[in-house]
C-alpha positions as CSV (number, residue, x, y, z in Angstrom):
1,X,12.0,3.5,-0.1
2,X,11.6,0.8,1.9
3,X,14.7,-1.4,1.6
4,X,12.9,-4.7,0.9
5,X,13.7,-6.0,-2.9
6,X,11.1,-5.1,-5.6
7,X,8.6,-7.8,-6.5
8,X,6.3,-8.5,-9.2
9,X,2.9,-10.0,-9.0
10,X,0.4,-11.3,-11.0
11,X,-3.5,-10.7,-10.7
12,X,-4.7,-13.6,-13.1
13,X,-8.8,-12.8,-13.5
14,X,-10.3,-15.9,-14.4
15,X,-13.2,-14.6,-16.2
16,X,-14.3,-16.2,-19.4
17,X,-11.4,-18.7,-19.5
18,X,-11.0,-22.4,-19.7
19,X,-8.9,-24.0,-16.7
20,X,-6.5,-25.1,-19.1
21,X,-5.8,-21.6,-20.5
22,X,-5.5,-20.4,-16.4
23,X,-3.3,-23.2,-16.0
24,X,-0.9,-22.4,-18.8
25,X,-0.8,-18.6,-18.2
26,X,0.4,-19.5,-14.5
27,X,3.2,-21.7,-15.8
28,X,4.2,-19.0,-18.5
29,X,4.3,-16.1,-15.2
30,X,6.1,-18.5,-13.4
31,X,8.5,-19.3,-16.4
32,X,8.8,-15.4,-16.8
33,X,10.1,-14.9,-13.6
34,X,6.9,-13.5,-11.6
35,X,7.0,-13.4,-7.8
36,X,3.7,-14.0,-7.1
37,X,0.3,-15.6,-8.6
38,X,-3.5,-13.7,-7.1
39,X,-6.4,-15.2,-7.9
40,X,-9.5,-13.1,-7.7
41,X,-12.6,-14.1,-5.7
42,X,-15.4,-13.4,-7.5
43,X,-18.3,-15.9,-8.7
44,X,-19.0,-13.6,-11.7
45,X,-17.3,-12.0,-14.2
46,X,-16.2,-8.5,-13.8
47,X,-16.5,-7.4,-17.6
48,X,-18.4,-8.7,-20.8
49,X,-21.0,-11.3,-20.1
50,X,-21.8,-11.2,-16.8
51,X,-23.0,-14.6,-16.7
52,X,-19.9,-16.1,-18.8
53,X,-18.1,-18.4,-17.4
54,X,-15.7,-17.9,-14.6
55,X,-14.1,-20.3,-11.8
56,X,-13.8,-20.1,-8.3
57,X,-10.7,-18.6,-6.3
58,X,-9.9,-21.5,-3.7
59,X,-10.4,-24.5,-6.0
60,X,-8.1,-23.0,-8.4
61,X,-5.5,-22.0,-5.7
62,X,-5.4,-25.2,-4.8
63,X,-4.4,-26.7,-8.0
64,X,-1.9,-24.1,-8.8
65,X,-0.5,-25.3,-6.1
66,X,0.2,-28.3,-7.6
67,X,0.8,-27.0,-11.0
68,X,3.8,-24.7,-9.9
69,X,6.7,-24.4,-8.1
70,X,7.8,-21.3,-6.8
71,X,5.7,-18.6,-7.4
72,X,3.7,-17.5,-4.0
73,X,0.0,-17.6,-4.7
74,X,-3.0,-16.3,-2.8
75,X,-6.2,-14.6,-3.2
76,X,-6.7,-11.1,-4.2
77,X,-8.6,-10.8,-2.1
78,X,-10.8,-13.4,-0.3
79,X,-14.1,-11.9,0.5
80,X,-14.7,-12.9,4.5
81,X,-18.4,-12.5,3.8
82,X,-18.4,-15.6,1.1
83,X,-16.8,-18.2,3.7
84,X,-17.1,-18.8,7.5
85,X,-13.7,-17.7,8.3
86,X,-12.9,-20.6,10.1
87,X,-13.4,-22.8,7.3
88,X,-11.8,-20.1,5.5
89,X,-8.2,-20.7,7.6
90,X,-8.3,-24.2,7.0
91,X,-8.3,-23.7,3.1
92,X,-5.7,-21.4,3.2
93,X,-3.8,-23.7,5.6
94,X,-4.3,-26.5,3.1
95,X,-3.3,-24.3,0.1
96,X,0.2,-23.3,1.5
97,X,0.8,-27.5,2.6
98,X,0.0,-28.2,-1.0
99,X,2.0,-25.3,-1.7
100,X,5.0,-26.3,0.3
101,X,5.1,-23.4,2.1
102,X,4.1,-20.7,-1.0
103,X,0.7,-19.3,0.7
104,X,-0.5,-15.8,1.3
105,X,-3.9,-15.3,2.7
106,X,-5.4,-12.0,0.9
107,X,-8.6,-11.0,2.7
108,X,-11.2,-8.0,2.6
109,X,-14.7,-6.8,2.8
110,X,-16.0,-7.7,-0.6
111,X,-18.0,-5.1,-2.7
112,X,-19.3,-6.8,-5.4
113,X,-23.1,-6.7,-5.2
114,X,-23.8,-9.9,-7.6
115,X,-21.2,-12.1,-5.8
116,X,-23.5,-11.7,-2.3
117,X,-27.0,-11.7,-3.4
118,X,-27.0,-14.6,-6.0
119,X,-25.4,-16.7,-3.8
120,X,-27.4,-15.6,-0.7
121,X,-25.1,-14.2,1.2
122,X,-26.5,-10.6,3.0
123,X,-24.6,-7.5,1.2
124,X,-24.9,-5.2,3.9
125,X,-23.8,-1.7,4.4
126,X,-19.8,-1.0,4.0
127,X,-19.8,-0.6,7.4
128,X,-21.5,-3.8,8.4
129,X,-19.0,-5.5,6.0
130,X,-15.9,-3.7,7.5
131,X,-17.0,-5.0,10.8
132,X,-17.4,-8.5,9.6
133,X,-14.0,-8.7,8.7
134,X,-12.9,-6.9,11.6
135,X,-14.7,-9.8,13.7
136,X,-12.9,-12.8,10.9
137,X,-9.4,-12.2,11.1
138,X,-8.6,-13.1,14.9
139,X,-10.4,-15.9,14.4
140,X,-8.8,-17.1,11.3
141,X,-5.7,-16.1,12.9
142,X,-7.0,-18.0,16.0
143,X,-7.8,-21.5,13.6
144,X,-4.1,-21.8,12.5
145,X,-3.8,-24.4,14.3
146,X,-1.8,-26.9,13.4
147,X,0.4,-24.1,11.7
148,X,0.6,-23.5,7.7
149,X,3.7,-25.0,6.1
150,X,5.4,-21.3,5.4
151,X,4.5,-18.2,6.9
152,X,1.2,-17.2,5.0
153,X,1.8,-14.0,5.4
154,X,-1.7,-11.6,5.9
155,X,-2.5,-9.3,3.1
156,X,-5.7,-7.0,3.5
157,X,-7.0,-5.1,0.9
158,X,-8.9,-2.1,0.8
159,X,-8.2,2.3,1.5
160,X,-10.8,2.7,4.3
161,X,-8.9,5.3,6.4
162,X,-10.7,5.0,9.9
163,X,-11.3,1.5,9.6
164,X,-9.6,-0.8,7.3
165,X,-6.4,0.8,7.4
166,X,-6.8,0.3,11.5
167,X,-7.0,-3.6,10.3
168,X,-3.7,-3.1,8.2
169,X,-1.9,-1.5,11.2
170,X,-3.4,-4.0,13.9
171,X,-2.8,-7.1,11.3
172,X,-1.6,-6.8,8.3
173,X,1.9,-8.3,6.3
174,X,0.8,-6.7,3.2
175,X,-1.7,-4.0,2.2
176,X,-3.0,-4.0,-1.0
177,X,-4.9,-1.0,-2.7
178,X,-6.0,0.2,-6.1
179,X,-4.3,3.9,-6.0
180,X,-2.5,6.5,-8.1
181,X,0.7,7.6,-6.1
182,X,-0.7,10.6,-5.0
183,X,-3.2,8.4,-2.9
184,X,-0.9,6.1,-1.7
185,X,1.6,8.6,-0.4
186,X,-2.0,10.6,1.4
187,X,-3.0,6.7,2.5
188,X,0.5,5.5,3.9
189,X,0.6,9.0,6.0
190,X,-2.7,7.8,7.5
191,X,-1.4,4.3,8.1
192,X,1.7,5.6,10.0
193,X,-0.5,7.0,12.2
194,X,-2.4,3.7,13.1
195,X,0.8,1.9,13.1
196,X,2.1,4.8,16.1
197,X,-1.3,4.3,17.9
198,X,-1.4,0.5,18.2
199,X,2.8,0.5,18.4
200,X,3.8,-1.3,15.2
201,X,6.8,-0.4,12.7
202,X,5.1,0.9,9.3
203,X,8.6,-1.1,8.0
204,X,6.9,-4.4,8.9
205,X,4.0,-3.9,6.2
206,X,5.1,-4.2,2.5
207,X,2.9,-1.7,0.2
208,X,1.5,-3.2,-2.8
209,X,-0.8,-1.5,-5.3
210,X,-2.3,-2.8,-8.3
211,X,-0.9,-0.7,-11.7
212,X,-2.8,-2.2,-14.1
213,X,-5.2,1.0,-15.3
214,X,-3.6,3.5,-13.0
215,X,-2.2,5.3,-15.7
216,X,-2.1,5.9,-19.6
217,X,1.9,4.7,-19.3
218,X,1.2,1.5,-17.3
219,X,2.8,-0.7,-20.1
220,X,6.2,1.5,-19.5
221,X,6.9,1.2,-15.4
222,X,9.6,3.7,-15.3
223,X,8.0,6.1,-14.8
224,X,4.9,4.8,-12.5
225,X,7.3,2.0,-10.6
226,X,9.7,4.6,-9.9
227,X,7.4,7.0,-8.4
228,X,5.5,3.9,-6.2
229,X,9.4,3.2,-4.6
230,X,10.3,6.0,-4.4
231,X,6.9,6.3,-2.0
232,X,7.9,2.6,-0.5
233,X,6.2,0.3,-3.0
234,X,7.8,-3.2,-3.4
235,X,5.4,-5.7,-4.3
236,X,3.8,-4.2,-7.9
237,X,0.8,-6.4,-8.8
238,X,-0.4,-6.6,-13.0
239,X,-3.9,-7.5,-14.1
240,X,-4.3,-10.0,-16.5
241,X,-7.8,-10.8,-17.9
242,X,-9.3,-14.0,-19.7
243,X,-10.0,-15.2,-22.2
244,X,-7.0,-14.8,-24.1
245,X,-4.5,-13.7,-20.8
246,X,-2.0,-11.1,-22.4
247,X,1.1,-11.4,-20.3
248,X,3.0,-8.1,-22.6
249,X,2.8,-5.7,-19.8
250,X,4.1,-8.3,-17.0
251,X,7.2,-8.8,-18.9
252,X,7.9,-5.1,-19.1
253,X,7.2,-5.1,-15.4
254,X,9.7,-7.8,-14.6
255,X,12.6,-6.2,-16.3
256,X,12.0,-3.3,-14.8
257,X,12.2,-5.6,-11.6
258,X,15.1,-6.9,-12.5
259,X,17.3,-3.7,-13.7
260,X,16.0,-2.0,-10.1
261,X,17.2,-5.0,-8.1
262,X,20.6,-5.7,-10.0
């Protein structure tokens, strides 16, 4: 276990909805008690229509931002191959003064074909986009300047265990991944051996997995959430999908939250 309070998140995918409908499901999280608010960043949708409509990941940070008033919010996670990631610091900067200090700055690789090539941007191999988001975070780290308003604390996404979970060792507040516990306890042995090679305390990076689709009892966390604690999981992230954003599973998650923190 690793000591720090349990936490619930919510992914809120955008796809297919009005902004109204993404506005009132953050308010109703919020209202529920959710810790945090993630925002996809994808151009596209992910399921039905592929060309339905969908909104982007920033511009809708940034009015959340407004719109609430003390959940954390942040992408989930910010493709560094979408944005230069200079200009890319300064929107996060702007998002956590708007926020008043509520920021996190999710960030990976990107792997969705559609979101690169019909908007131009080169796809690449994996490994070319590992390395471009090897060469984006010191210099988004580096463009923090004037500082954010709270910490904006640095989650990566992503399983890569020669690479990216290097970048969670070297970098990383948070690391997000979409695993079963049986991978995360394999991953987290792999990233307490980065954290030993480049000196860091494992302790200093909080584990969060989605758990949306990881298993057939996802709607009941007693038995999944216990398991990911048990491993060192405290921030547990729920997927919510438009149009009509069904928020039954993140209540059961939040009073599971709350009868593990009492």
């Amino acid at each position: 276990m690793s000591g720090r309070p349990v936490r619930i998140g919510l992914q809120l995918q955008p796809e297919h909805a009005d902004y109204a409908s993404i506005r009132r499901t953050a308010a109703e999280a919020e209202a529920l008690g959710a810790d945090a608010i993630f925002i996809w960043d994808h151009f596209f949708p992910l399921t039905g229509e592929p060309e339905g409509q969908h909104f982007e990941c920033w511009t809708v940070l940034a009015a959340l931002a407004e719109s609430t008033s003390a959940v954390q919010l942040g992408p989930l996670v910010s493709c560094v191959g979408y944005r230069n990631p200079d200009l890319l610091a300064d929107m996060a900067r702007t998002v956590d003064h708007i926020s008043g200090g509520r920021a996190m700055l999710g960030l990976g690789s990107g792997w969705y074909e559609k979101d690169f090539t019909d908007y131009g941007y080169p796809f690449g191999s994996d490994g070319e986009r590992l390395r471009e988001l090897a060469a984006a975070i010191p210099r988004v780290k580096s463009r923090l300047n004037p500082a954010p308003a709270g910490k904006l604390p640095l989650l990566l996404g992503g399983g890569g265990e020669k690479r990216t979970l290097r970048l969670v060792a070297e970098h990383a507040d948070i690391w997000h991944a979409f695993h079963d516990p049986a991978t995360i306890r394999h991953k987290l042995s792999v990233l307490h051996k980065h954290c030993a090679d480049v000196g860091r305390d494992p302790a200093e990076i909080e584990v969060s997995p989605s758990v949306s689709g990881l298993a057939a009892h996802e709607g009941d966390p007693n038995e999944l959430g216990t398991e990911l604690h048990e491993l060192g999981v405290s921030l547990f992230i729920v997927g919510a999908g438009g149009p009509a954003f069904d928020l039954g599973t993140l209540r059961r998650w939040i009073a599971w939250r709350d009868g593990m923190n009492a």
